[in-house]
N, C-alpha and C positions, 0 to 999 in steps of 0.2 A: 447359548451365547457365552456365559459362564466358561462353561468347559471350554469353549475354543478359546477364549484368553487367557485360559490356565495353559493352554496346550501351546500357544504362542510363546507367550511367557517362559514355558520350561525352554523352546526352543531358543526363544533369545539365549537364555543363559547357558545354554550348551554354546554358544556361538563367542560369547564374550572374550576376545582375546584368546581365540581357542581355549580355553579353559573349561572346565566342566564344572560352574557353579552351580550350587544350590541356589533355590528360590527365594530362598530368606537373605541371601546377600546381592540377589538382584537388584532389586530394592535401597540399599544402603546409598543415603546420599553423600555425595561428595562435598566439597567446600564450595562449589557453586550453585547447589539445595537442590540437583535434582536428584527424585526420586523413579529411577528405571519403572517398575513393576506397576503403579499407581498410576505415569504419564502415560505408561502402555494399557491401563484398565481406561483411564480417561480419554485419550486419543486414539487408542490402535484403530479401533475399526472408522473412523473419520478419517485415517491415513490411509486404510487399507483402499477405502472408496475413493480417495483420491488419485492413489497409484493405479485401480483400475479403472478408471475413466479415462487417464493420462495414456497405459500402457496396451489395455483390450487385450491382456493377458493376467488371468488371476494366478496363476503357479510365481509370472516372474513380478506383480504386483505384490505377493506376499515375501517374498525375497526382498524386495525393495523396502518394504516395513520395517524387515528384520533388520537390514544395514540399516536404516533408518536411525533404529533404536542403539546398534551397537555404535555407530558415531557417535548419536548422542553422548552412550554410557563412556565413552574414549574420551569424549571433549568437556564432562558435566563440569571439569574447574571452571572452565568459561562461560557456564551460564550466566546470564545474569538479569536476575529479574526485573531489576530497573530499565533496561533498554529495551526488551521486549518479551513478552507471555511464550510461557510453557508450549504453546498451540504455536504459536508464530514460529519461534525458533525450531518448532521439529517439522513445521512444513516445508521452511525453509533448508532444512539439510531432506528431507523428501523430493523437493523440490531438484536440488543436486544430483540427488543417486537417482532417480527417475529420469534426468538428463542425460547420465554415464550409463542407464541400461539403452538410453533411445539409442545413444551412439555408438555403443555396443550391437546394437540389433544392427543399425546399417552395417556394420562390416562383415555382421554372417551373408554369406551364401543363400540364396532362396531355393528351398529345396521343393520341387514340383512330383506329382504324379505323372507318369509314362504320356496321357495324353496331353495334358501342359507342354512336357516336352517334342514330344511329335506336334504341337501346333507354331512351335517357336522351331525359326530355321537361325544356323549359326549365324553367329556376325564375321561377314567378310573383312580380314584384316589385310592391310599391305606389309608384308613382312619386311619392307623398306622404313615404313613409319618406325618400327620399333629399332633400329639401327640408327636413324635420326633423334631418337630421344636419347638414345646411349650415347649418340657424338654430341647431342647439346647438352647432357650430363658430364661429359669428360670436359669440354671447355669451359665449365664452372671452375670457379674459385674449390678450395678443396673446403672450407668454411660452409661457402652456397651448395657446394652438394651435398656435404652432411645434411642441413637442416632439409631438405627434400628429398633421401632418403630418408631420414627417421620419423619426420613427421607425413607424407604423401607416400610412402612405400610400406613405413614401418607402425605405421600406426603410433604416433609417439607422440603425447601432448607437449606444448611449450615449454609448462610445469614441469614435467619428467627430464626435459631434458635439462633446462637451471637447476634442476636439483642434484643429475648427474654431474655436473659439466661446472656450475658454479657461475654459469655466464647467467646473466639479468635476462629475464620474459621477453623484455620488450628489445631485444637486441638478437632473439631466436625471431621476434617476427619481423625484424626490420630485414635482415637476414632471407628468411623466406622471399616478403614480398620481393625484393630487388632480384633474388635468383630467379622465381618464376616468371618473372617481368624480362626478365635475360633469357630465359629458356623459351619463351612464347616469343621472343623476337628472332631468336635464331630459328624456331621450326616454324615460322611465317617469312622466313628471310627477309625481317625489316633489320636488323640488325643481330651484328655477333655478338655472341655472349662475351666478355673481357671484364666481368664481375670476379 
């Protein structure tokens, strides 16, 4: 057990801000007391178990430990041991990247064996529907269709985008909902889009 958090451990610190630290400066705490190498002797494997009961994948469950740790070691000024435990605070960023791998996995492809796919017949599409999403895409606002291209096409969190863009979260989603709300009414023909 030993060894595999020695073996952890080296790999954190090959991970650290791309960097290639040593072991001995794993460890070294920042101004907000955490110590990398010691919350990873004390918690890794309670996190690792965490991440595989969450993910039912141990490859991307230990992956998820690793960011785990290297968040921490990126944000250790902000520790702080008054508002909550060493344990708490690194479930809680566990908790996160266990979130961003779930959502990650829904956007792969599900990749089957030859008779999975000879059991599954294609989905009949109208090649008319997809020319109706593009005409209630074009009489969007040019606003309303960014935020449904980057986020429902392009995979693009809220976040990602105020932080490109400089516009406020809550004004990407005010945004969305109103354009989806315009787009579901034009392809139900309850109404035209004029968003």
């Amino acid at each position: 057990m030993r060894a595999a958090q020695r073996h952890g451990r080296r790999r954190m610190s090959e991970r650290i801000d791309g960097a290639d630290i040593p072991d001995r400066d794993v460890g070294v705490t920042g101004s907000g007391g955490f110590d990398a190498a010691r919350a990873f002797d004390a918690h890794g494997s309670a996190l690792l178990g965490f991440a595989v009961n969450a993910l039912r994948d141990r490859p991307l469950a230990e992956d998820c430990v690793q960011e785990t740790f290297l968040r921490a070691w990126r944000s250790r000024e902000r520790f702080d041991r008054d508002r909550a435990s060493e344990r708490t605070w690194l479930f809680a960023i566990a908790r996160n990247v266990i979130a961003d791998a779930l959502r990650t996995r829904l956007r792969m492809p599900r990749i089957g064996g030859d008779e999975d796919l000879e059991m599954r017949s294609a989905p009949v599409h109208d090649p008319l529907d997809r020319l109706q999403i593009i005409e209630g895409l074009s009489r969007l606002s040019d606003a309303h269709r960014e935020v449904i291209l980057a986020v429902h096409l392009q995979g693009h969190t809220y976040q990602e985008l105020s932080d490109a863009s400089g516009v406020p979260v809550a004004t990407w989603r005010t945004r969305a909902y109103h354009a989806l709300r315009a787009l579901r009414g034009y392809l139900e023909g309850t109404e035209q889009p004029n968003v």
